[in-house]
mmCIF file of the N, C-alpha and C atoms, coordinates in Angstrom:
data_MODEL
# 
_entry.id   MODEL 
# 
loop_
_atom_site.group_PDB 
_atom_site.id 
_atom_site.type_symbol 
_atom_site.label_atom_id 
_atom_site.label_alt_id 
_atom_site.label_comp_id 
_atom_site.label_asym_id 
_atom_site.label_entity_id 
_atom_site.label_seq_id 
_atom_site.pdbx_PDB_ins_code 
_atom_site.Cartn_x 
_atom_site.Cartn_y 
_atom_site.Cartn_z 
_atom_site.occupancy 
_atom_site.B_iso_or_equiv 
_atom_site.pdbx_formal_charge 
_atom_site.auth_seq_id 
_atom_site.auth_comp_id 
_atom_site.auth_asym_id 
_atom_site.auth_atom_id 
_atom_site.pdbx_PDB_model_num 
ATOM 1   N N  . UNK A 1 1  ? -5.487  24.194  2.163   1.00 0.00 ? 1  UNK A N  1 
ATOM 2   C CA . UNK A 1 1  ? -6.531  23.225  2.338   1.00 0.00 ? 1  UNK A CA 1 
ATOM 3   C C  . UNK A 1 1  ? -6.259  22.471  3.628   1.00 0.00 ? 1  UNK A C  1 
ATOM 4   N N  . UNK A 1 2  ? -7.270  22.381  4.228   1.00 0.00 ? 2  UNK A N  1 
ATOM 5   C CA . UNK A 1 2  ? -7.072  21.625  5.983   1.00 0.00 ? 2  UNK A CA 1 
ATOM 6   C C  . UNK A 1 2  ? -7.677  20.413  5.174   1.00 0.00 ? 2  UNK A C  1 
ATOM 7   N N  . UNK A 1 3  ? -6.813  19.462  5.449   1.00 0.00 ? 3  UNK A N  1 
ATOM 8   C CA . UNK A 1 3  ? -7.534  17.419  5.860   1.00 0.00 ? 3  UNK A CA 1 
ATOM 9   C C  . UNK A 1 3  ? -7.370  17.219  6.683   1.00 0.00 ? 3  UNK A C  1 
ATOM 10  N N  . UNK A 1 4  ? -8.927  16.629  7.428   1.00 0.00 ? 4  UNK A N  1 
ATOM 11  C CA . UNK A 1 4  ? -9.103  16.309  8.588   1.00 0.00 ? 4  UNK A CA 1 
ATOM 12  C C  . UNK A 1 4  ? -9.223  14.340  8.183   1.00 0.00 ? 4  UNK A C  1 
ATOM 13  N N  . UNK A 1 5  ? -8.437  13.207  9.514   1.00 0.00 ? 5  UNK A N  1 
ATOM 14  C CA . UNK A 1 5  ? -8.057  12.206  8.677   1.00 0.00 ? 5  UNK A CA 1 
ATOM 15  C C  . UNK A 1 5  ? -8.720  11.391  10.149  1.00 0.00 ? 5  UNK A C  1 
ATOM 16  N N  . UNK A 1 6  ? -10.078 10.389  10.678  1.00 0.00 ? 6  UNK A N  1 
ATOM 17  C CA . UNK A 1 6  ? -10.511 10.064  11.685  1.00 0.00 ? 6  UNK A CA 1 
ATOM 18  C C  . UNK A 1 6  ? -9.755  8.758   11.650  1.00 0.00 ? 6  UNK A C  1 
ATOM 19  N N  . UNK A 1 7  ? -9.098  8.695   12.509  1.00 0.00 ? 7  UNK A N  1 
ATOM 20  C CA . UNK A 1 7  ? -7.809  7.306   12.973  1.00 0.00 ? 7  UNK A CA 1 
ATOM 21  C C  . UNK A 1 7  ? -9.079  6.503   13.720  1.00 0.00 ? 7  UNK A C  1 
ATOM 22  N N  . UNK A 1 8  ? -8.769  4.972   13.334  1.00 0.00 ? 8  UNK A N  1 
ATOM 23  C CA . UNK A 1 8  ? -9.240  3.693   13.957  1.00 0.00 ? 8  UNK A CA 1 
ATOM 24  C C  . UNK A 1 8  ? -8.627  3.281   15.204  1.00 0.00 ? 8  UNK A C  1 
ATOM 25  N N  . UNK A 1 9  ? -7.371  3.556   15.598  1.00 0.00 ? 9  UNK A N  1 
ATOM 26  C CA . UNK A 1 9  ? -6.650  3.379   16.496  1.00 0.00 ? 9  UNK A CA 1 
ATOM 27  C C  . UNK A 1 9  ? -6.542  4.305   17.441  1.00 0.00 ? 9  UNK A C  1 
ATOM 28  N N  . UNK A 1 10 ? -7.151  5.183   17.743  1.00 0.00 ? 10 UNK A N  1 
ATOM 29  C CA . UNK A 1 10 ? -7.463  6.311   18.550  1.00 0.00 ? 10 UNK A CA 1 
ATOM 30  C C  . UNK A 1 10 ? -8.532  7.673   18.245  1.00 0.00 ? 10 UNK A C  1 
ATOM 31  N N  . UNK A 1 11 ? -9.173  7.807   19.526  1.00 0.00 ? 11 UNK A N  1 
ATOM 32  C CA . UNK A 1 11 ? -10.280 8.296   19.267  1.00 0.00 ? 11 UNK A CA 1 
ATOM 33  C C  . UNK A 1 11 ? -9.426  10.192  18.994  1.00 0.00 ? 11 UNK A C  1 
ATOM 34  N N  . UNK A 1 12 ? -9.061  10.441  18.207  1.00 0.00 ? 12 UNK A N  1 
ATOM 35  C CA . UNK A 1 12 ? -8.633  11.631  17.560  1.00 0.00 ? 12 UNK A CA 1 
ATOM 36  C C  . UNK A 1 12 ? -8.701  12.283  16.160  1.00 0.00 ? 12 UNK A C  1 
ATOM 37  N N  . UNK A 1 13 ? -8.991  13.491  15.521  1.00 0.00 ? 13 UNK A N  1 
ATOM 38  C CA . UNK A 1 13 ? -8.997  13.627  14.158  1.00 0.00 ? 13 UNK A CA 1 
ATOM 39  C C  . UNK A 1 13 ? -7.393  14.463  13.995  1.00 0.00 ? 13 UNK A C  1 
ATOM 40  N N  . UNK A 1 14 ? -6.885  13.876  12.750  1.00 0.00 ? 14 UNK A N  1 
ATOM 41  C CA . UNK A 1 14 ? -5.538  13.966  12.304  1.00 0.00 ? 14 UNK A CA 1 
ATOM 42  C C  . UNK A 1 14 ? -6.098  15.359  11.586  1.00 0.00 ? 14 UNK A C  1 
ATOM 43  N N  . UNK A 1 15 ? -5.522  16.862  11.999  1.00 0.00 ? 15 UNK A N  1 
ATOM 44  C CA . UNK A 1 15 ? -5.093  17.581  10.645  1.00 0.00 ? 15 UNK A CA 1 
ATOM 45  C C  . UNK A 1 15 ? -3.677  18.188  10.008  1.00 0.00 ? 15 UNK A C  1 
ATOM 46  N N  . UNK A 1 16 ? -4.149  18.336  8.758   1.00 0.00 ? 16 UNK A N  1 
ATOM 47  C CA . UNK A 1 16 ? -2.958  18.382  8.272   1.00 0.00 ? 16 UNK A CA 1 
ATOM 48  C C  . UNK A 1 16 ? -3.868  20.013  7.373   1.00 0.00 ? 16 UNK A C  1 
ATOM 49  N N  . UNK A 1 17 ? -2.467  21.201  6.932   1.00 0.00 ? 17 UNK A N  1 
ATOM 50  C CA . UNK A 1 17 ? -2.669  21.750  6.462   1.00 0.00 ? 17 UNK A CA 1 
ATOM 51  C C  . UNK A 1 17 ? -2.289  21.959  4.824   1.00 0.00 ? 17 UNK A C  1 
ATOM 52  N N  . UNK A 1 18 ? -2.389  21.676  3.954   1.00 0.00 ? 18 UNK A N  1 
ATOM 53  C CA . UNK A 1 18 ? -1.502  21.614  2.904   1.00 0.00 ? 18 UNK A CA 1 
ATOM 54  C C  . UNK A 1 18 ? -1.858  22.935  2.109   1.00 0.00 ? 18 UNK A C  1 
ATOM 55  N N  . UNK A 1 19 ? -0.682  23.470  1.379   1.00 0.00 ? 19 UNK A N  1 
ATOM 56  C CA . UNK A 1 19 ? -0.094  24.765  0.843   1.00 0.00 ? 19 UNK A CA 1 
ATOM 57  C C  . UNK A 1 19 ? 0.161   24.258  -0.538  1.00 0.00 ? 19 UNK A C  1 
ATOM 58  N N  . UNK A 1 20 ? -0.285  25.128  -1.771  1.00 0.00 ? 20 UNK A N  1 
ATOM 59  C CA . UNK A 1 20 ? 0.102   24.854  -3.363  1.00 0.00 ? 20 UNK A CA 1 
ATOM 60  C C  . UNK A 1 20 ? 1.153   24.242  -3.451  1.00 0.00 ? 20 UNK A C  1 
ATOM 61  N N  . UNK A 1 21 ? 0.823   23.257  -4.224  1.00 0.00 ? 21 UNK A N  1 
ATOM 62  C CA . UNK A 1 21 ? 2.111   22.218  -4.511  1.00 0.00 ? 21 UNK A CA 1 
ATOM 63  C C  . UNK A 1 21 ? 2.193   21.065  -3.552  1.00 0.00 ? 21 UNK A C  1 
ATOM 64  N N  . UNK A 1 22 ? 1.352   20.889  -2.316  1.00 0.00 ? 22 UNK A N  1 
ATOM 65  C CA . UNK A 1 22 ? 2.103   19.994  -1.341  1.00 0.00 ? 22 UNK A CA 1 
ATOM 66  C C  . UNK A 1 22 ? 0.761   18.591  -1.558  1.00 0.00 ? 22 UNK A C  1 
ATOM 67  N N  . UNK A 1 23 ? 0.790   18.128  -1.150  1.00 0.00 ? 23 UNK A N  1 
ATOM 68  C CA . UNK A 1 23 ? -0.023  16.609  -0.857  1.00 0.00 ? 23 UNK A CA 1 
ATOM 69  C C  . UNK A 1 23 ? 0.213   15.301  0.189   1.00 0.00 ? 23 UNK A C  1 
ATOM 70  N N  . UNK A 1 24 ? -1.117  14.992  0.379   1.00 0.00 ? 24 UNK A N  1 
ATOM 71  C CA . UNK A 1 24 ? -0.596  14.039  1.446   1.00 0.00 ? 24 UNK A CA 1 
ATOM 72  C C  . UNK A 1 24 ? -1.114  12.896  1.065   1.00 0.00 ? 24 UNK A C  1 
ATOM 73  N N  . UNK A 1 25 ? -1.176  12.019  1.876   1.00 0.00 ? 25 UNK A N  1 
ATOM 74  C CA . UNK A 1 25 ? -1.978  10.493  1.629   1.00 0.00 ? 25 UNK A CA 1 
ATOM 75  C C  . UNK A 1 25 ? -2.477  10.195  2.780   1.00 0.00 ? 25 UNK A C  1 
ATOM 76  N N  . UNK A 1 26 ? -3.921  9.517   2.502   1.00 0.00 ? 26 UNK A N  1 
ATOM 77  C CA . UNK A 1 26 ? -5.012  9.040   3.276   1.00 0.00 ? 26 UNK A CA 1 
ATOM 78  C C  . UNK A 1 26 ? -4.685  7.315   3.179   1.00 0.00 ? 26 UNK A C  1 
ATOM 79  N N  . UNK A 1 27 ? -4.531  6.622   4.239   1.00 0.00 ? 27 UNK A N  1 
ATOM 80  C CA . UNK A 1 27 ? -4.715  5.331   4.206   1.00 0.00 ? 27 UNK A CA 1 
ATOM 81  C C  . UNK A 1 27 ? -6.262  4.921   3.565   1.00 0.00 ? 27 UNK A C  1 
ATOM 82  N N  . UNK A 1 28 ? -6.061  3.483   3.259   1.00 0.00 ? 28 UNK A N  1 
ATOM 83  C CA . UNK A 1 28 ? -7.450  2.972   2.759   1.00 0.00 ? 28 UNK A CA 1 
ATOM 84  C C  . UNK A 1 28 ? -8.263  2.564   3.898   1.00 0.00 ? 28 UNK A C  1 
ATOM 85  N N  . UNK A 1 29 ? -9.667  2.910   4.176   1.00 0.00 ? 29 UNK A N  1 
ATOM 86  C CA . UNK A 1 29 ? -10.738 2.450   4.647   1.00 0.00 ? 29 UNK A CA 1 
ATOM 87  C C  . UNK A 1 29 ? -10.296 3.736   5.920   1.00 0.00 ? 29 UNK A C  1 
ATOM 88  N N  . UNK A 1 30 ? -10.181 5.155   5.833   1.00 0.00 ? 30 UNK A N  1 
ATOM 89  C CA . UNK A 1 30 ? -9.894  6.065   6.756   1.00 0.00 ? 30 UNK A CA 1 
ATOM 90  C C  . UNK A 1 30 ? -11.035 7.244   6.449   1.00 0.00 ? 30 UNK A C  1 
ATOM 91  N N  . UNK A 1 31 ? -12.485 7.422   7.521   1.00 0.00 ? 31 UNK A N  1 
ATOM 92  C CA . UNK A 1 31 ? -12.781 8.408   7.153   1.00 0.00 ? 31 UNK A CA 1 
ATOM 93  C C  . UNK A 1 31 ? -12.191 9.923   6.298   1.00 0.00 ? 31 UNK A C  1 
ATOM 94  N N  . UNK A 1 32 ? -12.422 10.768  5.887   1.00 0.00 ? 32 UNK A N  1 
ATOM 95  C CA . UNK A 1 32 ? -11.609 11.957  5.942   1.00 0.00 ? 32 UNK A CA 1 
ATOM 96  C C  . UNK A 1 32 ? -12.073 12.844  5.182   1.00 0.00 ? 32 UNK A C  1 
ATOM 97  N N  . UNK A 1 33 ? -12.038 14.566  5.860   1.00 0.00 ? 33 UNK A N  1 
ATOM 98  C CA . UNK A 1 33 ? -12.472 15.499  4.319   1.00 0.00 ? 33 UNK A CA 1 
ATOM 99  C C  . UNK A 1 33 ? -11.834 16.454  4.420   1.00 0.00 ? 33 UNK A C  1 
ATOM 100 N N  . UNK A 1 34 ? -11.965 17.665  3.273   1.00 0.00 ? 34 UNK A N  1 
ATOM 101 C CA . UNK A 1 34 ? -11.261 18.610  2.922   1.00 0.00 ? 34 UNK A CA 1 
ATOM 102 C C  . UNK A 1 34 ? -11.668 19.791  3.121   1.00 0.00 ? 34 UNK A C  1 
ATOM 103 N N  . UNK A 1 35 ? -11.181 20.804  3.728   1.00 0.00 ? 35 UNK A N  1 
ATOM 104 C CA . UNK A 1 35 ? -11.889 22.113  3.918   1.00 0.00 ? 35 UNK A CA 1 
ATOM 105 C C  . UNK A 1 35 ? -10.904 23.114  3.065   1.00 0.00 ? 35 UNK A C  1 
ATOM 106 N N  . UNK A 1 36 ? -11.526 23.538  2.155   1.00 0.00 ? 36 UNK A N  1 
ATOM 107 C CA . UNK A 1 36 ? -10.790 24.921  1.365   1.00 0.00 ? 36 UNK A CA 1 
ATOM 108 C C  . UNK A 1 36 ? -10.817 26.033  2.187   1.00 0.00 ? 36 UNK A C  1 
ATOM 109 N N  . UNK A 1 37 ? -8.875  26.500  2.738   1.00 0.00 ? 37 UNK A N  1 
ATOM 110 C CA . UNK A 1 37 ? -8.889  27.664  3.324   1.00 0.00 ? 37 UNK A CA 1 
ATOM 111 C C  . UNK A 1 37 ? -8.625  28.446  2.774   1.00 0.00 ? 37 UNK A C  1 
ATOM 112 N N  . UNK A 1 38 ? -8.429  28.786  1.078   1.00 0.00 ? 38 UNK A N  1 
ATOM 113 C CA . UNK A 1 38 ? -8.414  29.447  0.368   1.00 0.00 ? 38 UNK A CA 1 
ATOM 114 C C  . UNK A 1 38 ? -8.959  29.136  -1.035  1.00 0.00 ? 38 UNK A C  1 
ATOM 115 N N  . UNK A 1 39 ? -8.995  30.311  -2.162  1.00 0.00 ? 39 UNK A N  1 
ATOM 116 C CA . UNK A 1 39 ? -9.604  30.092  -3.360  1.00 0.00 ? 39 UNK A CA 1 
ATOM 117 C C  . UNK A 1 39 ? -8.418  28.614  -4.354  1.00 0.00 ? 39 UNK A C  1 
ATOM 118 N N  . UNK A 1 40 ? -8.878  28.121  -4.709  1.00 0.00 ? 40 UNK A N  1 
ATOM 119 C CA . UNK A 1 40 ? -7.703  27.267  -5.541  1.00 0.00 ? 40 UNK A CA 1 
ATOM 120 C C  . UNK A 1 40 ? -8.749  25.968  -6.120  1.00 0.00 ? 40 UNK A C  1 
ATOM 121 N N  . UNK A 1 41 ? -7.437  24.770  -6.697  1.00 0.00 ? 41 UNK A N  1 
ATOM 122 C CA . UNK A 1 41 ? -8.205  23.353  -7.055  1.00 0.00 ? 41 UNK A CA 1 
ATOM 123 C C  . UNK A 1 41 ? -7.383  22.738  -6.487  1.00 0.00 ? 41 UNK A C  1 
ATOM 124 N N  . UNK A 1 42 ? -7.977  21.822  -6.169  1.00 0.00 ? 42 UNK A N  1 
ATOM 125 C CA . UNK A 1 42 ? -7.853  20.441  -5.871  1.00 0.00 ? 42 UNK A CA 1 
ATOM 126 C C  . UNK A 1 42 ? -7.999  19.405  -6.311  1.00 0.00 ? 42 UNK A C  1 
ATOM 127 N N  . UNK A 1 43 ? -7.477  18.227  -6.245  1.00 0.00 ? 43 UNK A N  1 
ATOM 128 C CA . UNK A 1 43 ? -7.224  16.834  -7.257  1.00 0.00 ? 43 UNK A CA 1 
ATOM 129 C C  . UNK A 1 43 ? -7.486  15.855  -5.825  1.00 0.00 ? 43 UNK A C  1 
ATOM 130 N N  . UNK A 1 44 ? -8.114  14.842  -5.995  1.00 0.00 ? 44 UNK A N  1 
ATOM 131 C CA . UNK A 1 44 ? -8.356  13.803  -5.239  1.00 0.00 ? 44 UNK A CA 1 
ATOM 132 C C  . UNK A 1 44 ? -8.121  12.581  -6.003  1.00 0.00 ? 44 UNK A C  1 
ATOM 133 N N  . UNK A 1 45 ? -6.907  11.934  -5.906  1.00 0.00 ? 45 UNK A N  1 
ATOM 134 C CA . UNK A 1 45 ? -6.691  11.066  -6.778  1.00 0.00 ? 45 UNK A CA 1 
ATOM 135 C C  . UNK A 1 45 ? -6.289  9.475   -6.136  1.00 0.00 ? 45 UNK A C  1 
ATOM 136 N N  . UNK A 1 46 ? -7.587  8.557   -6.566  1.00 0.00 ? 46 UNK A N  1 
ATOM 137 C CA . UNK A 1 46 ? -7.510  7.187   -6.231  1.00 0.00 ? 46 UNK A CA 1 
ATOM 138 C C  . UNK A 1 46 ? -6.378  6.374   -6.624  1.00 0.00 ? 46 UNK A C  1 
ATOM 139 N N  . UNK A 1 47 ? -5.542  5.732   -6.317  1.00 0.00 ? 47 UNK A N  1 
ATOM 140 C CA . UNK A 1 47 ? -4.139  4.698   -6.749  1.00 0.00 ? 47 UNK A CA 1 
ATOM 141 C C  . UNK A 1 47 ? -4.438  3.569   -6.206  1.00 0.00 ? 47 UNK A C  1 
ATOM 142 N N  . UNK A 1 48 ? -4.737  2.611   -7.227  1.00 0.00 ? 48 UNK A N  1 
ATOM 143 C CA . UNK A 1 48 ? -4.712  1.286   -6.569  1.00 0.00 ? 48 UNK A CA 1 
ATOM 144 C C  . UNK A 1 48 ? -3.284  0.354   -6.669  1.00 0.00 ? 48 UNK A C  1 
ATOM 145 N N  . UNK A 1 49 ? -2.763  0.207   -5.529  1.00 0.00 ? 49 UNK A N  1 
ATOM 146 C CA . UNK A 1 49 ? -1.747  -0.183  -5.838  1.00 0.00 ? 49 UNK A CA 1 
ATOM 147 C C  . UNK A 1 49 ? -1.392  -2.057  -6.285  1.00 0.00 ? 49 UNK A C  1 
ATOM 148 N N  . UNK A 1 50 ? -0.406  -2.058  -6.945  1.00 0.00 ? 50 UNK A N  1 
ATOM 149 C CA . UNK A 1 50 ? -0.679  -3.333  -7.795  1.00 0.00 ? 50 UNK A CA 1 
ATOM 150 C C  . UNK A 1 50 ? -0.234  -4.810  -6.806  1.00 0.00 ? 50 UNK A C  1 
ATOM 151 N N  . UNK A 1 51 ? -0.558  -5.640  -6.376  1.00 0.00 ? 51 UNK A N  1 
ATOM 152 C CA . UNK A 1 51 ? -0.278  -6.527  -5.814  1.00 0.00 ? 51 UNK A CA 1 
ATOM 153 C C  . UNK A 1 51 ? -0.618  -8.145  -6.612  1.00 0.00 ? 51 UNK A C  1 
ATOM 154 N N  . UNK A 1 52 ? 0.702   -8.649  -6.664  1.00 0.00 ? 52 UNK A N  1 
ATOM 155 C CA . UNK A 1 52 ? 0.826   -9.898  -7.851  1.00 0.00 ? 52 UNK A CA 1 
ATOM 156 C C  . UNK A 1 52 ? 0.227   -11.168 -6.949  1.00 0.00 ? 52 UNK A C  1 
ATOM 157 N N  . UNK A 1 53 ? -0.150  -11.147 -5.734  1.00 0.00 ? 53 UNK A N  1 
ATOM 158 C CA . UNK A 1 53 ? -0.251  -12.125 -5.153  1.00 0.00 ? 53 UNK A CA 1 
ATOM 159 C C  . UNK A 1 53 ? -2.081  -12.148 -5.053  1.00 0.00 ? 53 UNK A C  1 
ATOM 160 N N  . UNK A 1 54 ? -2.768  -10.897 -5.545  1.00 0.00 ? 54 UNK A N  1 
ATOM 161 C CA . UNK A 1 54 ? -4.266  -10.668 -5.565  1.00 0.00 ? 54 UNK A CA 1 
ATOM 162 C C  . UNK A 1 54 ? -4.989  -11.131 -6.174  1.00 0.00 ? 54 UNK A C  1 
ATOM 163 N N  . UNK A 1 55 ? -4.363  -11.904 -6.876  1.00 0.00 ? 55 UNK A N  1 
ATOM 164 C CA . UNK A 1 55 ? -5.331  -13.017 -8.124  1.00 0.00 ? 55 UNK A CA 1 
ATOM 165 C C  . UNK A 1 55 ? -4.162  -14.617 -8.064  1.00 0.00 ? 55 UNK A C  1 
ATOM 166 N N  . UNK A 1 56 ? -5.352  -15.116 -8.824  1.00 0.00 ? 56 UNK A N  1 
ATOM 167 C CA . UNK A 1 56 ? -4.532  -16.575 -9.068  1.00 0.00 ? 56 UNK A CA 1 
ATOM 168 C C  . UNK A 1 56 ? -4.893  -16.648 -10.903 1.00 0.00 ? 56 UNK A C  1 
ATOM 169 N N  . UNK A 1 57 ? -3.749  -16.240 -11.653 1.00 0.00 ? 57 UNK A N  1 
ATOM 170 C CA . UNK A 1 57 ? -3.778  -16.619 -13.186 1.00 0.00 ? 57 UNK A CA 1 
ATOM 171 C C  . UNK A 1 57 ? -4.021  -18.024 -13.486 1.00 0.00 ? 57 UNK A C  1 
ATOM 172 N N  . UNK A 1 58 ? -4.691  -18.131 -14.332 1.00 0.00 ? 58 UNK A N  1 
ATOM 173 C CA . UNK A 1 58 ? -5.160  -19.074 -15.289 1.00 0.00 ? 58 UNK A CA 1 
ATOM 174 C C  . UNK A 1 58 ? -4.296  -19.629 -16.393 1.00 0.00 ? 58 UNK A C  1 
ATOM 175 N N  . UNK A 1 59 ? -3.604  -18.638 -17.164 1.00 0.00 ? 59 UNK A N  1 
ATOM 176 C CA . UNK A 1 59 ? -3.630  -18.068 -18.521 1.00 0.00 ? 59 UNK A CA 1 
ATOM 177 C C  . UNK A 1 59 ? -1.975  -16.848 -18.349 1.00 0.00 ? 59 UNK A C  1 
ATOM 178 N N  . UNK A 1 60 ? -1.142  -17.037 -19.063 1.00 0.00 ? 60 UNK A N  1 
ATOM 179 C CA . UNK A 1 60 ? -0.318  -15.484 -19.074 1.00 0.00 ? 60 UNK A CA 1 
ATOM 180 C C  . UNK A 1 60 ? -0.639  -15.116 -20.721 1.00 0.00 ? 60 UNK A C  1 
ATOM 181 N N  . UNK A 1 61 ? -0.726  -13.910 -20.806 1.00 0.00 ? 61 UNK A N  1 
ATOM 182 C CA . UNK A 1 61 ? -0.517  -13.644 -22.095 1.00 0.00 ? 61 UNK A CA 1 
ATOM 183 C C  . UNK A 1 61 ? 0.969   -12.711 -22.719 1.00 0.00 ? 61 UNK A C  1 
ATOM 184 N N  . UNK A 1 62 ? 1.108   -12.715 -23.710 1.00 0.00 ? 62 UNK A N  1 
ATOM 185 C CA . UNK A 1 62 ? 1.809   -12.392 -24.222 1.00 0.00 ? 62 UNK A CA 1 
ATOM 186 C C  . UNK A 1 62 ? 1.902   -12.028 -25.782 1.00 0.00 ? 62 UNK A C  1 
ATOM 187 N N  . UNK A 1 63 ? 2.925   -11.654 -26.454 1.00 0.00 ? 63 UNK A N  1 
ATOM 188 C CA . UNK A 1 63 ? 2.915   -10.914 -27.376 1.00 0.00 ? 63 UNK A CA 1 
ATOM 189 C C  . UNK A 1 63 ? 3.177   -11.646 -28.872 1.00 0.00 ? 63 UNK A C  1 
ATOM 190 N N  . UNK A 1 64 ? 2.559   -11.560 -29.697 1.00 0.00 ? 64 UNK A N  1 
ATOM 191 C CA . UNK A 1 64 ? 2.954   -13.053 -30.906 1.00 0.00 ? 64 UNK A CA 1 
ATOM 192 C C  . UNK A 1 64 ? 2.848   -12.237 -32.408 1.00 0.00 ? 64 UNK A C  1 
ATOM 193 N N  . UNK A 1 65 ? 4.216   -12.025 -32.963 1.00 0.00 ? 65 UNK A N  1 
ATOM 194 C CA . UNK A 1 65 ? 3.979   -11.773 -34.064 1.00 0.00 ? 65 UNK A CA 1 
ATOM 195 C C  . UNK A 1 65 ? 3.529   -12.133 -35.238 1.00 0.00 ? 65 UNK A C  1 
ATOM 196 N N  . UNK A 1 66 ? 2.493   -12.030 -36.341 1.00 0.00 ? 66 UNK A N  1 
ATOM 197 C CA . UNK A 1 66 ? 2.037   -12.942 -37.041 1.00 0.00 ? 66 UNK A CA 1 
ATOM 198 C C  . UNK A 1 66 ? 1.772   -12.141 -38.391 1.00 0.00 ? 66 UNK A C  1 
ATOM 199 N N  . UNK A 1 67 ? 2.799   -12.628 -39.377 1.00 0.00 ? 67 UNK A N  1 
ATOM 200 C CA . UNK A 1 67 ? 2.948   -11.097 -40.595 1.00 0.00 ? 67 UNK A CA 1 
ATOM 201 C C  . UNK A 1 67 ? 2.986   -9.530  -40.041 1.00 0.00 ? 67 UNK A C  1 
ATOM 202 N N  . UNK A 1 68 ? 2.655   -9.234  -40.421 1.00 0.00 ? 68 UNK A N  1 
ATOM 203 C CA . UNK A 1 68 ? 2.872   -7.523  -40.216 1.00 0.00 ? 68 UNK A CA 1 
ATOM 204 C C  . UNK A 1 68 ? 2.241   -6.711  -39.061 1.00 0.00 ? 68 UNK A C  1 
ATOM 205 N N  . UNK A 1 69 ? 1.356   -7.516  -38.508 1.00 0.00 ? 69 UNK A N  1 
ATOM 206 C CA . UNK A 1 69 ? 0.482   -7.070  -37.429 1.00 0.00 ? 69 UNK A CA 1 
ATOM 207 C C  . UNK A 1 69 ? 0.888   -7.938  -35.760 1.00 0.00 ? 69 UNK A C  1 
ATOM 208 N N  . UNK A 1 70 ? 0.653   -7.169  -34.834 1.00 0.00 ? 70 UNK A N  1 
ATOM 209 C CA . UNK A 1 70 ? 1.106   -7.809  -33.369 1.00 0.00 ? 70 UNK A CA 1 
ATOM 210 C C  . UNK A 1 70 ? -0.073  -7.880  -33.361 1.00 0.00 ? 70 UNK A C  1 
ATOM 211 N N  . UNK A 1 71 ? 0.110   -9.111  -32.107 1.00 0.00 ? 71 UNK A N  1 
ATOM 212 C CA . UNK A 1 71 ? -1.557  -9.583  -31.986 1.00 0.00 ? 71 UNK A CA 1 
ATOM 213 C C  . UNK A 1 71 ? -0.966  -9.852  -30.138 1.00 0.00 ? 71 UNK A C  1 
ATOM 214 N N  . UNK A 1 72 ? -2.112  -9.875  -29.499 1.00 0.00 ? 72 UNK A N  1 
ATOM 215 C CA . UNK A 1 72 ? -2.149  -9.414  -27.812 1.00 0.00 ? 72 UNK A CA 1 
ATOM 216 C C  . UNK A 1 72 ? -2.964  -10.872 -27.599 1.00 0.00 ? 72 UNK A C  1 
ATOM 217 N N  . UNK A 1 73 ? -2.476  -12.536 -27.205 1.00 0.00 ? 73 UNK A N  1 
ATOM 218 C CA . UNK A 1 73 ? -3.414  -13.215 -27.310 1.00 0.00 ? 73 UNK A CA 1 
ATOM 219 C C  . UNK A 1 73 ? -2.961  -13.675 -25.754 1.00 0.00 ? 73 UNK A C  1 
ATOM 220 N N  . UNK A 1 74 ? -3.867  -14.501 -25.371 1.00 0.00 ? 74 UNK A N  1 
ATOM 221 C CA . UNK A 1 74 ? -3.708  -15.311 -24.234 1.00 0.00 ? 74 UNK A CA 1 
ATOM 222 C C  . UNK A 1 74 ? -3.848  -16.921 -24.555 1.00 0.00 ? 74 UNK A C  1 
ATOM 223 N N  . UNK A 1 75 ? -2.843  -17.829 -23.919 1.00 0.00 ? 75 UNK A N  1 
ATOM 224 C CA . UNK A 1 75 ? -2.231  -19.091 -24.833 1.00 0.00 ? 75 UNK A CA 1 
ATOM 225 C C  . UNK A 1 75 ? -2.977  -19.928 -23.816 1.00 0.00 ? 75 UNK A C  1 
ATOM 226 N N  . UNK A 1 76 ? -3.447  -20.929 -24.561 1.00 0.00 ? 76 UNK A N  1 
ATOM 227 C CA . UNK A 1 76 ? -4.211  -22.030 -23.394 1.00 0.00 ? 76 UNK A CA 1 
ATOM 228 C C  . UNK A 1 76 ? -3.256  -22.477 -22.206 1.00 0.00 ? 76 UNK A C  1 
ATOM 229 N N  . UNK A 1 77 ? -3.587  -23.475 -21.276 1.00 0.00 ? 77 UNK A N  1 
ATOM 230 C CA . UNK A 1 77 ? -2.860  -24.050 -20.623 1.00 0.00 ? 77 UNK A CA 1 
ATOM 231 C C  . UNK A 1 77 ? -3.012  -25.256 -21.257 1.00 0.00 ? 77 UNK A C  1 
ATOM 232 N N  . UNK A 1 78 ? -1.381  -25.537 -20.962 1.00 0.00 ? 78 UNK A N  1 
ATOM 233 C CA . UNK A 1 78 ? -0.288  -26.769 -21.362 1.00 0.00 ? 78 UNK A CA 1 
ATOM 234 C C  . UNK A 1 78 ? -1.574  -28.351 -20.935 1.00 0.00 ? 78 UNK A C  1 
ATOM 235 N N  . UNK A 1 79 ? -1.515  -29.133 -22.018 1.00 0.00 ? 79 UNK A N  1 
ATOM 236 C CA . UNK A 1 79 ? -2.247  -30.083 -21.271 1.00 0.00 ? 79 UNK A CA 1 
ATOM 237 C C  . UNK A 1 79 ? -1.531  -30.938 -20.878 1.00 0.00 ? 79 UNK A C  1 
ATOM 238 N N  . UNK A 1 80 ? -1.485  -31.527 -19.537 1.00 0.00 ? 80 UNK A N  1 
ATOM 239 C CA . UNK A 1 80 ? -1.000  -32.741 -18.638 1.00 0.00 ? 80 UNK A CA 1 
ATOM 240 C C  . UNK A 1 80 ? -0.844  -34.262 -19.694 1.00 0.00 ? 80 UNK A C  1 
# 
């Protein structure tokens, strides 16, 4: 499979050839597509990666046992 990958930082297209088994990674917000140079599948798989600083919590939740059953609650905030 040829990926062709259009860079922001220079007017050039990146290719790469990849062979069964191999994979690459596309930065985020990077044109790019795939040309099948042979019969096979392919997987295109989105990962958002997790960043703790991307929200502002309210609320943590946590885990509270209560008789025989776990319960998944989220606890008010503490009042001042």
């Amino acid at each position: 499979m040829k990926i062709r990958v259009w860079q922001k930082d220079y007017d050039l297209v990146d290719e790469t050839i990849l062979n069964a088994g191999e994979f690459t990674r596309v930065k985020p917000g990077l044109y790019h597509s795939f040309e099948g140079l042979e019969d096979g599948v392919a997987f295109e798989l989105y990962w958002a990666e997790f960043n703790h600083d991307d929200i502002q919590r309210e609320t943590v939740g946590h885990l509270k046992e209560q008789g025989r059953s776990n319960l998944v609650r989220l606890d008010d905030k503490k009042k001042r």
